[in-house]
C-alpha positions as CSV (number, residue, x, y, z in Angstrom):
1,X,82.4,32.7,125.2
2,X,85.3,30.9,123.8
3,X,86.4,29.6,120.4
4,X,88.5,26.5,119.7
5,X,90.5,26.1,116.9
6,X,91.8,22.8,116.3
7,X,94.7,21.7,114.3
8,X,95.6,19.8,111.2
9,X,96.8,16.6,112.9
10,X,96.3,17.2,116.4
11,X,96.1,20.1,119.2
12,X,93.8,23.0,119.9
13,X,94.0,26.7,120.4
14,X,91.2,28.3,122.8
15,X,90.3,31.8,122.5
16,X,88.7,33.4,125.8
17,X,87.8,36.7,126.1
18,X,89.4,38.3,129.7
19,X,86.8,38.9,133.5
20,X,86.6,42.1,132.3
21,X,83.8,44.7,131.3
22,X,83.9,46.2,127.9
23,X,85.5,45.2,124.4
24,X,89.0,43.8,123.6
25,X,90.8,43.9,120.2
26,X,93.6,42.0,119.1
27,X,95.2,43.2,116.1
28,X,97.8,40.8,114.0
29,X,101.0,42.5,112.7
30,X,100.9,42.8,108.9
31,X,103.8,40.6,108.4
32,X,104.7,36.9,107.8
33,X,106.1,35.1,111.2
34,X,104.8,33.8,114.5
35,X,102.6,35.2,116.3
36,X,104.2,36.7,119.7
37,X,102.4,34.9,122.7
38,X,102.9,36.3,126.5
39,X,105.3,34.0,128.1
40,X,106.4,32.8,124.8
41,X,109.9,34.1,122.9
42,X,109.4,36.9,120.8
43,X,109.2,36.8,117.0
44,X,111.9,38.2,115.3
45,X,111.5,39.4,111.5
46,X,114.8,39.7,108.8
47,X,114.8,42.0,106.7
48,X,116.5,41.6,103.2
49,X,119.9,41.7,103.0
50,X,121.3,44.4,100.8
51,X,124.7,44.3,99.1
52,X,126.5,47.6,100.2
53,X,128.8,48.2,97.3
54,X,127.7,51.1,95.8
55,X,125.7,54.6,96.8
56,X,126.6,56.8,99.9
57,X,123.5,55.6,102.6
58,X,121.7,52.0,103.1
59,X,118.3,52.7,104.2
60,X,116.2,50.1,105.6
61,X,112.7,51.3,105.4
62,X,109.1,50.5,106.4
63,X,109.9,49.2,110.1
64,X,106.5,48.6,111.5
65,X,105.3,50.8,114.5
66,X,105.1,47.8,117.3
67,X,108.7,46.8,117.1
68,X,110.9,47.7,120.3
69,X,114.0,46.6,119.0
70,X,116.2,47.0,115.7
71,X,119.5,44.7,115.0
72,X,122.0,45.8,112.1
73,X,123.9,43.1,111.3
74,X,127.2,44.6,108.7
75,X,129.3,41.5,107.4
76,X,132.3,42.3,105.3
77,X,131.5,46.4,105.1
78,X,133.4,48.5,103.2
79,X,133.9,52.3,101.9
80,X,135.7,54.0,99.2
81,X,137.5,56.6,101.8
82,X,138.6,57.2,105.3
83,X,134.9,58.9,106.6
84,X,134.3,56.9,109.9
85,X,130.1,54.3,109.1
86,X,127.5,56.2,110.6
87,X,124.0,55.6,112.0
88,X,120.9,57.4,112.0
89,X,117.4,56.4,112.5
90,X,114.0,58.4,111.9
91,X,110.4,58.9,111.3
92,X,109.2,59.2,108.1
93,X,112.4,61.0,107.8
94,X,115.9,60.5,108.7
95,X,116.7,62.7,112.0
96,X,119.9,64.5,110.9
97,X,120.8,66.1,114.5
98,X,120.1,65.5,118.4
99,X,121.9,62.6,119.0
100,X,123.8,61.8,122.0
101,X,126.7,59.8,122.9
102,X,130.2,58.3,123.0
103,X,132.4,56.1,120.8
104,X,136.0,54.6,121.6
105,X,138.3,52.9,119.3
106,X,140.8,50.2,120.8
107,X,143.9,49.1,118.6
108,X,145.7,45.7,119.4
109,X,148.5,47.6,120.9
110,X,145.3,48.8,123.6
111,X,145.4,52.4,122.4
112,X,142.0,54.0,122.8
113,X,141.1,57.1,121.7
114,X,137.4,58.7,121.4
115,X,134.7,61.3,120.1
116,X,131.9,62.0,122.1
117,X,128.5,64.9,122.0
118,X,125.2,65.7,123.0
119,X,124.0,67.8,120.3
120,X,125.6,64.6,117.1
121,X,124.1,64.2,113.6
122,X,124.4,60.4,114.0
123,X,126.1,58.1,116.2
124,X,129.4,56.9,114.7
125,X,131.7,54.0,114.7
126,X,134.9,55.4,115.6
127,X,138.4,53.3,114.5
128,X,142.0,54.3,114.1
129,X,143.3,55.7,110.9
130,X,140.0,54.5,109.3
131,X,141.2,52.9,105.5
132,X,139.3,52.4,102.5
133,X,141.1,48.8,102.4
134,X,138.9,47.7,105.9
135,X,136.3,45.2,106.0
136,X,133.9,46.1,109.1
137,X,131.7,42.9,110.7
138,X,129.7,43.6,113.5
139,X,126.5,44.5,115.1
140,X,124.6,47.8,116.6
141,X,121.0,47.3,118.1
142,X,118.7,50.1,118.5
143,X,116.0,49.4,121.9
144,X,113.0,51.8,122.3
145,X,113.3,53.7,125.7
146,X,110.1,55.3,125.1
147,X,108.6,58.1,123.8
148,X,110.0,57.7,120.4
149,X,113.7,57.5,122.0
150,X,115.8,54.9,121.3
151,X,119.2,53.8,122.8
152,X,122.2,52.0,120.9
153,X,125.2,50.2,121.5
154,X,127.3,48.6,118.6
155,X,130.2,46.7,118.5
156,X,132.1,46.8,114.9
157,X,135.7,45.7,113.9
158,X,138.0,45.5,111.0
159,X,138.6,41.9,110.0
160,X,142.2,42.7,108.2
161,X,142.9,45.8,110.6
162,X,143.2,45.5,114.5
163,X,140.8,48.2,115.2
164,X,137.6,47.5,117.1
165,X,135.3,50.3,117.7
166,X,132.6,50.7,120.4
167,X,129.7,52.8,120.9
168,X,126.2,53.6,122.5
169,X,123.9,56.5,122.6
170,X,120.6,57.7,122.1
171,X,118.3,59.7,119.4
172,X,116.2,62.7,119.6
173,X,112.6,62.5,120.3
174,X,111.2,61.5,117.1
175,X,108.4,63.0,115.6
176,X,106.6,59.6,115.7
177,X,107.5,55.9,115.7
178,X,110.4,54.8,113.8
179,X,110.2,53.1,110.7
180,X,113.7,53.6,109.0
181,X,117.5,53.5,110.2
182,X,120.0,54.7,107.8
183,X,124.0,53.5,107.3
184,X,126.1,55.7,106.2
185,X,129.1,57.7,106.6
186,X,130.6,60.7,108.5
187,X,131.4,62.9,105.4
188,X,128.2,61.8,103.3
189,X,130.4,61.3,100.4
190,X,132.5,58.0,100.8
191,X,130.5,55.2,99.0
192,X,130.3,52.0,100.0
193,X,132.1,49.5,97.7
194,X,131.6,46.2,99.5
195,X,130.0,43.9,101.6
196,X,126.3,43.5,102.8
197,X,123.8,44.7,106.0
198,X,120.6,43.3,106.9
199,X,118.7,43.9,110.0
200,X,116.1,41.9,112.4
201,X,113.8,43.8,114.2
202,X,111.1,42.2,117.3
């Protein structure tokens, strides 16, 4: 059997069920957007922009279960101190330790220099001589490997400072899907004083 919808002004949509034995279930996401179609591009959802000017940690919460891949957009970031912008993700909590990866900062003069760990509590932006006086713009997407691990690779500079840092990693094994990432600093105690971070996630 198959069910026709037809549209406002013109078109159709036909609904067939697959040469198959047994049930099927589609189940719609709980959010507003297009609906992702094989073949089609995928929908991407915003999140809502949040100023980062005060508090010591941006958490973006409530990421639903089916999506594969996080972007955190940072335009015109800022901290009170010299602590290097960290990134953590989680389930139901923030995962404080497992991480693994590298970061590299590269001056305009082309001096790098670097952190790197398997064991991190987060996966870090890494810049020379780090100021309260910098602005960082960038992005750093998150991309589920499987088995509630994800990767990350983030580009992030300093628009009145020529530092750019780079970095990619992974997470632990979460306990369960993700559904937060958290921005926030080395130290734990700088606060952020300007700017504002959004994300998309598909």
């Amino acid at each position: 059997m198959s069910i026709v919808l037809m549209g406002s002004t013109s078109g159709s949509i036909t609904l067939s069920e697959p040469a198959v034995a047994g049930s099927n279930t589609i189940s719609l996401p709980a959010v507003t957007g297009t609906v992702v179609v094989a073949g089609q591009n995928s929908a991407i959802t915003a999140g809502t922009a949040v100023a980062s000017t005060s508090g010591t940690s941006i958490d973006f919460t409530s990421i639903p279960s089916w999506v594969k891949k996080i972007t955190i957009m940072l335009a015109g970031v800022s901290t009170s101190g010299s602590s290097n912008i960290r990134f953590q993700v989680g389930s139901s909590t923030v995962s404080t330790s497992g991480y693994s990866g590298a970061a590299i900062g590269v001056t305009a003069g082309q001096a790098t220099s670097g952190t790197n760990g398997t064991n991190l509590s987060g996966l870090d932006v890494y810049v020379f001589s780090q100021s309260a006086a910098y602005l960082f713009q960038g992005n750093v997407v998150w991309t589920l490997v499987g088995s509630n691990t994800w990767t990350v690779t983030g580009t992030v500079a300093t628009s009145n400072a020529t530092s750019i840092g780079f970095f990619g990693g992974a997470s632990p094994a979460l306990g369960g899907a993700l559904d937060r990432v958290r921005i926030t600093t080395v130290n734990g105690t700088d606060t952020f004083d300007a700017g504002s971070i959004n994300i998309l996630y598909e």
